[in-house]
C-alpha positions as CSV (number, residue, x, y, z in Angstrom):
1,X,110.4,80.8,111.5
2,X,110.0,80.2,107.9
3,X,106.5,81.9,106.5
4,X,104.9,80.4,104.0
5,X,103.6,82.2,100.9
6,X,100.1,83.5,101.2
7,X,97.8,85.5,98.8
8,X,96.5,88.9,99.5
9,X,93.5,90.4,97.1
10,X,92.2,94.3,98.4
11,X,89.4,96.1,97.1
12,X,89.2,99.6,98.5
13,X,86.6,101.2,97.5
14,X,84.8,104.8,98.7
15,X,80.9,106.0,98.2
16,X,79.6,109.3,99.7
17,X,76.2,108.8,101.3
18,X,73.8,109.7,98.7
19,X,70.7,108.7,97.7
20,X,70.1,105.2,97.5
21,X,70.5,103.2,94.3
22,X,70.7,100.4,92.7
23,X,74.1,98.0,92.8
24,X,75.4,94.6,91.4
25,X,78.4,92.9,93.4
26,X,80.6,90.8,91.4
27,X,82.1,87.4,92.4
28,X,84.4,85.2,90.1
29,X,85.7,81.8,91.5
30,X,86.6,78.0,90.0
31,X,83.5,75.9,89.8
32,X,82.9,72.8,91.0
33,X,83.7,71.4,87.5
34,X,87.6,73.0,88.4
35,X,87.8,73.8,84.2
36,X,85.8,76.8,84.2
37,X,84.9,80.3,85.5
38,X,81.9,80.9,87.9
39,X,80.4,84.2,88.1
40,X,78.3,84.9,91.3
41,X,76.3,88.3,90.9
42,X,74.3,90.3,93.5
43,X,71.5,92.7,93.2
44,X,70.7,93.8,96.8
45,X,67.5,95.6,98.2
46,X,67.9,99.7,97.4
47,X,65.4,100.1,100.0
48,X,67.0,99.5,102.9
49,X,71.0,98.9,103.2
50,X,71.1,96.3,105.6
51,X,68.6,94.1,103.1
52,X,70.1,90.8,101.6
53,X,69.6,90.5,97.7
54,X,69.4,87.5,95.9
55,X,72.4,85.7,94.2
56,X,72.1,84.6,91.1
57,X,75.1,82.1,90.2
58,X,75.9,80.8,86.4
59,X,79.1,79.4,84.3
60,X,81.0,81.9,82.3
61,X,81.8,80.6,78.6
62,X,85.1,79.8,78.7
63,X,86.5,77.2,77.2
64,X,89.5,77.6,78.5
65,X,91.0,76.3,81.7
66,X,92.5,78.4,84.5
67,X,95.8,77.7,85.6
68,X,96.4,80.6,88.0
69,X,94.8,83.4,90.2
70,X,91.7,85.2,88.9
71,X,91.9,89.2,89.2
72,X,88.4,90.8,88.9
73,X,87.7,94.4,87.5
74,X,85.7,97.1,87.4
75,X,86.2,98.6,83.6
76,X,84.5,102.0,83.6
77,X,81.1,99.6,83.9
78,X,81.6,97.0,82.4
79,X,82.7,94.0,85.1
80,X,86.1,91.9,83.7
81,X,88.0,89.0,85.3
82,X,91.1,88.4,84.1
83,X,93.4,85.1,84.4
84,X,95.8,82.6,83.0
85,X,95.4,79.9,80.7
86,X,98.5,79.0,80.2
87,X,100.7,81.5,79.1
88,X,98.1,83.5,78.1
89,X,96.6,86.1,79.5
90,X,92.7,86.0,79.1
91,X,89.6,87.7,80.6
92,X,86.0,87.1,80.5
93,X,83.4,90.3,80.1
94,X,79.8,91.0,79.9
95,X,78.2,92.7,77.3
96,X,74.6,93.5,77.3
97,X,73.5,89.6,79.2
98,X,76.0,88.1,77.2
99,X,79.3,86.9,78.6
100,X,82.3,87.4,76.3
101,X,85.9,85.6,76.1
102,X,88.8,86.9,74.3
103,X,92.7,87.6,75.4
104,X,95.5,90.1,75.3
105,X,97.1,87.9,72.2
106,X,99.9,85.8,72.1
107,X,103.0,87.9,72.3
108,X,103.3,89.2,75.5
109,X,106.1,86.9,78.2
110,X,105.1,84.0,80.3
111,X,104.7,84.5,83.1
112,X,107.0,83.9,86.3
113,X,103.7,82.4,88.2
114,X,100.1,81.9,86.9
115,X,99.4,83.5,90.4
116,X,101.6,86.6,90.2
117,X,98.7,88.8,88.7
118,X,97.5,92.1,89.7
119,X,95.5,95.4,88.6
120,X,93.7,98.6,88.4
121,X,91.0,100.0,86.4
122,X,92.0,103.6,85.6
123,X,89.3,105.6,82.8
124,X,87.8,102.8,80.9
125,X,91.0,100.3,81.1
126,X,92.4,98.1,82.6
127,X,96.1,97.5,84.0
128,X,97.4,94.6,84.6
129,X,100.6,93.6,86.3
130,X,102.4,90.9,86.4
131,X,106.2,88.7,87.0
132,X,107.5,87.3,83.9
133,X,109.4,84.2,83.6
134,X,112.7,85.9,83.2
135,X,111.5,87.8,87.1
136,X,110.6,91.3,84.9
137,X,107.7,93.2,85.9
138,X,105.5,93.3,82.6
139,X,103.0,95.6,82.3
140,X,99.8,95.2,79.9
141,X,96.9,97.8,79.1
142,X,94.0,98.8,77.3
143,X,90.3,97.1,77.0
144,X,88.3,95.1,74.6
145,X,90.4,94.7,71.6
146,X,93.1,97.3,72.0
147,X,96.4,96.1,74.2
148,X,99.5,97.6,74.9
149,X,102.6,96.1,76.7
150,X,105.2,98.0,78.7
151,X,108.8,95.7,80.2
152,X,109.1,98.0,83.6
153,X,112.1,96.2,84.9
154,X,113.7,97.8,81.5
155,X,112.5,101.0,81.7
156,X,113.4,101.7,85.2
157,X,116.4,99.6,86.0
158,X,114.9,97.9,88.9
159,X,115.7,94.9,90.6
160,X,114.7,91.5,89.7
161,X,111.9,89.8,91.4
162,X,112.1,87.0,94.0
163,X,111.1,83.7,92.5
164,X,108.3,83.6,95.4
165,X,107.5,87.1,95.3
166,X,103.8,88.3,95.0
167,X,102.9,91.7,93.4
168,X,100.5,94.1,94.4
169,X,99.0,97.4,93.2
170,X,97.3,100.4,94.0
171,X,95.8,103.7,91.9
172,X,95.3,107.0,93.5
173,X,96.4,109.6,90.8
174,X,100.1,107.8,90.9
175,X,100.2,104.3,89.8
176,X,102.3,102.1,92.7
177,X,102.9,98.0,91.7
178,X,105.2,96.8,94.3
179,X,106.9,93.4,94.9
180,X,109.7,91.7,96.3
181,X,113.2,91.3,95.5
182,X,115.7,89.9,97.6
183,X,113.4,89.9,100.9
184,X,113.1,93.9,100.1
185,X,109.5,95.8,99.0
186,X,109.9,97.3,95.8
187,X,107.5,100.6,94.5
188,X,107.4,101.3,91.0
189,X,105.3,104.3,91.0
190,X,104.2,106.2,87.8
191,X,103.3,109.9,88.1
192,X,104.0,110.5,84.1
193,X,106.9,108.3,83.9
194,X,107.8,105.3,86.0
195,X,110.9,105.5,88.9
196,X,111.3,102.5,91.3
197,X,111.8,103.0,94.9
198,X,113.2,100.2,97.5
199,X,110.8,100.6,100.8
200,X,112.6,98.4,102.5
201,X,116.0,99.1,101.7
202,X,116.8,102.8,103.5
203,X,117.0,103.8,106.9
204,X,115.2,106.9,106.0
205,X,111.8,104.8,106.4
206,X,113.0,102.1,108.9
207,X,111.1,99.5,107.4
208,X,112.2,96.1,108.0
209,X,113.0,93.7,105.4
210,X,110.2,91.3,104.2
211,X,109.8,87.7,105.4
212,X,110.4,85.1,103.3
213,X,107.2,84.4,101.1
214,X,105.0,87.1,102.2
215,X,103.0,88.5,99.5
216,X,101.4,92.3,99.5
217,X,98.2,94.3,99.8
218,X,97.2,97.5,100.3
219,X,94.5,100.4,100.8
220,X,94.1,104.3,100.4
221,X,92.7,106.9,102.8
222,X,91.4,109.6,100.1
223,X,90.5,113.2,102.1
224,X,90.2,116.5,101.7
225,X,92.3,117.8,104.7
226,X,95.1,114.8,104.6
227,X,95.6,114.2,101.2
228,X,95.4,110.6,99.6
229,X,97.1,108.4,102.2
230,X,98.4,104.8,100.5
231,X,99.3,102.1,102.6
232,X,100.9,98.7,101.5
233,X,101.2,95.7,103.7
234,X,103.3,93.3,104.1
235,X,104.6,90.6,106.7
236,X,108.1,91.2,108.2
237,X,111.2,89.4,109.2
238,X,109.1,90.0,113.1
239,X,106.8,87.9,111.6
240,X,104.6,91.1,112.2
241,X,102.0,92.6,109.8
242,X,103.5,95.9,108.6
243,X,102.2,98.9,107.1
244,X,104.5,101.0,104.2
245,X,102.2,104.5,104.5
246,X,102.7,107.3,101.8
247,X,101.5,110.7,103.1
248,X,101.6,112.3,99.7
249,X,105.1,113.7,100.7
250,X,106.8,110.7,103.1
251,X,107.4,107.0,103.6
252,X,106.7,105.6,107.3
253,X,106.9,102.4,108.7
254,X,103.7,100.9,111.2
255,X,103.7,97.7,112.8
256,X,99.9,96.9,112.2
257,X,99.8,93.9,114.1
258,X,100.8,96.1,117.3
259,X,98.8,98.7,116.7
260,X,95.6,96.7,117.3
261,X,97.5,94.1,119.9
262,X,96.0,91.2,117.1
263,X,96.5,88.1,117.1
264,X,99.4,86.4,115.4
265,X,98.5,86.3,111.5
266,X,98.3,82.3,110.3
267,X,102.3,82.0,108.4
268,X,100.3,81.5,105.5
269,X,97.3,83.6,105.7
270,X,95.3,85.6,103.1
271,X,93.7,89.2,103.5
272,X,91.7,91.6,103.1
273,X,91.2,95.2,103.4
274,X,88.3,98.4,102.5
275,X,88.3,101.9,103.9
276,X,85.5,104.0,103.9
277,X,85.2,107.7,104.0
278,X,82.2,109.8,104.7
279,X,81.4,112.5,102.3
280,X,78.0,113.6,103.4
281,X,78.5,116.7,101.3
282,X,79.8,114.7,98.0
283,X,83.4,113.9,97.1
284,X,85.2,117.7,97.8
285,X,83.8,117.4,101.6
286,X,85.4,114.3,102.7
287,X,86.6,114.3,106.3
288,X,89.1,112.0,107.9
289,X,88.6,108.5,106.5
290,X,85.7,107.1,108.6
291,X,86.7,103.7,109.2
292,X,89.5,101.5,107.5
293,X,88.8,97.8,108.1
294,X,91.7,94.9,107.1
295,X,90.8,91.1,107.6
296,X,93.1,88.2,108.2
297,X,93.0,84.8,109.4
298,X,94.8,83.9,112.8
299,X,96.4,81.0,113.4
300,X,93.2,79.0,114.2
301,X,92.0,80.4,110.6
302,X,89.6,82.3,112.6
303,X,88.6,85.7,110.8
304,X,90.1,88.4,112.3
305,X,89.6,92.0,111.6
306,X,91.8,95.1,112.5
307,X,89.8,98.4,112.0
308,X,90.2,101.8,112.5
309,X,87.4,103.8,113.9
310,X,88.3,107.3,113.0
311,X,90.8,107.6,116.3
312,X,92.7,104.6,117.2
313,X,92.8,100.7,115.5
314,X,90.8,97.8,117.1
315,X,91.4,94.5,117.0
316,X,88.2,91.7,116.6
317,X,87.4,88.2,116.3
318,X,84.6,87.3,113.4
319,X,84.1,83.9,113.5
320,X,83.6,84.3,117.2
321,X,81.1,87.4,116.9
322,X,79.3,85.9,114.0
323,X,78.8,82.5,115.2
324,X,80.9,82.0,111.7
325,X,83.1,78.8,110.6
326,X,86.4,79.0,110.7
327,X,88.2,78.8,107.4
328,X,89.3,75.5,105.7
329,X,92.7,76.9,104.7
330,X,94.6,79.5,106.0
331,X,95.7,80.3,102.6
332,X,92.2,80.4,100.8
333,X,91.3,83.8,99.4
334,X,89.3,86.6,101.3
335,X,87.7,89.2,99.6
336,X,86.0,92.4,100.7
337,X,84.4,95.9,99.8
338,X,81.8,98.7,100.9
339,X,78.5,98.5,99.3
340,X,75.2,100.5,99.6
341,X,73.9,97.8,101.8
342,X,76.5,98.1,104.2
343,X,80.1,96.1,104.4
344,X,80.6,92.9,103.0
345,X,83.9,90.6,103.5
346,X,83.7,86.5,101.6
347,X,86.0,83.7,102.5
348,X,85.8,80.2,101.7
349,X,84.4,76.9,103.9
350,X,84.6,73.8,103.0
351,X,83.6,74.4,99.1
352,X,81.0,77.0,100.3
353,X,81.4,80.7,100.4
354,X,80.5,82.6,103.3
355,X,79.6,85.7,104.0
356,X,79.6,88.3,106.4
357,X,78.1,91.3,106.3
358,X,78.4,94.3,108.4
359,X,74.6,96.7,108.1
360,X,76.7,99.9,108.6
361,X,79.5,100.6,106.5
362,X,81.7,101.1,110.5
363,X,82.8,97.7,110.6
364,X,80.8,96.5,113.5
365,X,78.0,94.2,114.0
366,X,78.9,91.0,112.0
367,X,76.7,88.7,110.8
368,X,76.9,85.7,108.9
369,X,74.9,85.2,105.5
370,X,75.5,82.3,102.8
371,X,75.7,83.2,98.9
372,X,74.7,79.6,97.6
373,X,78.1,79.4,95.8
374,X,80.2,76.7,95.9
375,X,83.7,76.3,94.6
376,X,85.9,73.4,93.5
377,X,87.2,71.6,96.9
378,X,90.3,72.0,97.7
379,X,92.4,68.7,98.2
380,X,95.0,66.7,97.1
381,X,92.6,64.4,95.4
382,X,92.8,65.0,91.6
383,X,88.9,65.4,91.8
384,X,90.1,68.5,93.6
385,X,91.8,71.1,93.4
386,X,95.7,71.3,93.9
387,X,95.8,74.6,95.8
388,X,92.9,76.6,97.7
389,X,90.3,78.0,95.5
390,X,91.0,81.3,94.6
391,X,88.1,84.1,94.9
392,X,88.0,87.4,93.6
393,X,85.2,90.5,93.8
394,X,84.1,93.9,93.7
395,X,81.0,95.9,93.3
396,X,79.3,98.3,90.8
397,X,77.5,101.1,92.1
C-alpha cells in the first residue's frame, strides 16, 4: 500500500512542579486572508492549572506571503516563527508588544520544499534545518541579525535526500536532524562535530526501512537514573508506526503501533508527541519520565493518543472521550505541549482550531475547549487554501 506523505510537528517539553507562575502559549497559523501570519497567544489562570485563559488573536506584520510550513520557536524568551517566502527564509518576532519581520538574507539555497523546515532553540538561537534544492541538508543559525550557514551533506558525506523526504530534529546535549534517503532514516548528530548515521540501513538495529512518504518526529525522555532517552518516529514499510530509541549508548528498534495495540494510523496522518517528567525535587531529582503521550489520527481522522504511564503504553480514542470532532484532513497539522495548566494538544476542524486539554499533566481526562481561531479553509477552491492549513506552537513558562 502506497502511504502518502504526512507532516509531523513535536514539541517536547519538561517543567518540574514548582510554584506556580505565570505562562504565555504561542500559536502561529495562516489566516483567513491565506497571505499572512496569525499569532494566537494564551495567558492562562496561575491560580489553578486546570483554569482556561483567554486567547487573544491578531495579524502578525508581514508583508510577505507564506509559501510553505511554519516552524515556531522558543528563542531564549523571545517567541519566533520562522517560514518561507519564497526562497527565502523569514521569521516574524516580538519585541517589547511589537511584532518584528526580517530574514536570514538572500544567499543561503532554495530550498528542496517550502515544507521541508525544521528546528531547535539551543542558548539564545535558533537552528534551523532544512532540504535544499540540490537534496543537501543546509543548515542555518544565529538570532536577530547575526546568521550563519553550514552545507551538512558536504561536511559529512552523507546521502542525498529523497525528493519526498521530511526532516526532523531533536536537541538534548547532541544535535540529531534526521531524514530520508532512499526509503532509509538518516541521523546526522553533532556532539562537537557532525557524523551521519543510517538507522535504517544495519542489521545491528533491525530497523525496517521507511515507507514511502513518511515524514518524522520525535521526543526525549530526560532522567537522572536513565540518561536522556531520544526517540524518532517514523512509519515503516509494515505500514506500522516505529520508534528509532537512543539510550545514550545504543540504537533499538520498537514497533509503537504494537506496543499500544492502536489503531491503524490514517496513510497520511500528522502527529504529535510531549513527555513529561516529574522532578518534585527540581531538575537533578528527576525520576523515570512520568508519562510520554504521542497523538495521531486514525483512519477515521479520529484523535488517537498512545501514552505511556510510567510502566506500559496505552492506547486511547479522543474524539470519542471528549465528545470532540473528528478532523477535516488526515493530513492537517497537530500540535501539542505540557503547560502549567495541565496538557494541551490543537488540531484543526473545519477552519476552527480545537482544543483539548488534559487538567493533569498524565494524559488522562480529555476535554474539549475552543481557542476562537480560525485558519484559512482548506479546499481546492482558490479562495482556499491548496493544502491543509499548517499549525505550529509552543509555550513560554
Amino acid at each position: 500500500m502506497r502511504i502518502a506523505k504526512f507532516a509531523l510537528l513535536i514539541v517536547a517539553l519538561t517543567f518540574p512542579l514548582m510554584a506556580a507562575q505565570a505562562e504565555t502559549d504561542y500559536l502561529f497559523f495562516l489566516g483567513q486572508d491565506y497571505h499572512h501570519l496569525n499569532s494566537t497567544y494564551w495567558y492562562p489562570s496561575v491560580a489553578s492549572q486546570s483554569a482556561p485563559g483567554t486567547w487573544h488573536i491578531q495579524n502578525l506584520p508581514t508583508t510577505n506571503f507564506v509559501s510553505g510550513a511554519l516552524v515556531g520557536l522558543p528563542v531564549g524568551s523571545t517567541p519566533y516563527c520562522f517560514f518561507f517566502s519564497g526562497n527565502t527564509l523569514t521569521f516574524a518576532y516580538l519585541s517589547g508588544s511589537t511584532w518584528i519581520e526580517s530574514n536570514v538574507g538572500t544567499g543561503t539555497p532554495a530550498p528542496l520544499s517550502p515544507n521541508s523546515l525544521t528546528g531547535v532553540s539551543v542558548g539564545g538561537n535558533a537552528y534551523l534545518f532544512y532540504i535544499t534544492s540540490n537534496s543537501h541538508i543546509e543548515e542555518i543559525y544565529g538570532a536577530g541579525s547575526s546568521w550563519h550557514y553550514a552545507d551538512l551533506t558536504t561536511l559529512t558525506g552523507a546521502l542525498l535526500a529523497d525528493a519526498g523526504s521530511t526532516i526532523f530534529a531533536l536537541y538534548t546535549n547532541i544535535y540529531n536532524v534526521v531524514y530520508v534517503s532512499g526509503q532509509h532514516v538518516i541521523d546526522l548528530s553533532n556532539n562537537g562535530s557532525w557524523h551521519v548515521t543510517d538507522l535504517t540501513g544495519s542489521a545491528e538495529f533491525g530497523a525496517p526501512n521507511a515507507n514511502a512518504g513518511t515524514s518524522l518526529t520525535g521526543f526525549i525522555f530526560p532522567t537522572v537514573y536513565s540518561g536522556t532517552w531520544t526517540y524518532f518516529r517514523y512509519m515503516a514499510t509494515d505500514t506500522l508506526l516505529h520508534d528509532l530509541v537512543w539510550n545514550g549508548s545504543n540504537w533499538s528498534d520498537e514497533n509503537a503501533s504494537n506496543l499500544s495495540l492502536a489503531a491503524h494510523a490514517a496513510a497520511n496522518t500528522a502527529q504529535s508527541a510531549v513527555a513529561y517528567v516529574d522532578c518534585p525535587y527540581g531538575p537533578s531529582e528527576c525520576i523515570y519520565p512520568d508519562a510520554a503521550n504521542t497523538f495521531f489520527l486514525d483512519q477515521s481522522q479520529e484523535v488517537n493518543q498512545i501514552r505511556y504511564n510510567g510502566n506500559a503504553w496505552e492506547w486511547e480514542n479522543l474524539t470519542s472521550e471528549a465528545g470532540a470532532p473528528a478532523a477535516e484532513t488526515a493530513g492537517e497539522s497537530l500540535v501539542s505541549f505540557t503547560a502549567l495548566g495541565g496538557e494541551e494538544m490543537f488540531y484543526i476542524y473545519g477552519s476552527q482550531i480545537e482544543e483539548l486539554r488534559s487538567p493533569a499533566n498524565d494524559g488522562i481526562a480529555w476535554s474539549l475547549t475552543g481557542t476562537g481561531a480560525y485558519t484559512a479553509e482548506y479546499c481546492q477552491d482558490y479562495r482556499c487554501t491548496a493544502a491543509p492549513p499548517v499549525l505550529t506552537g509552543f509555550t513560554i513558562p
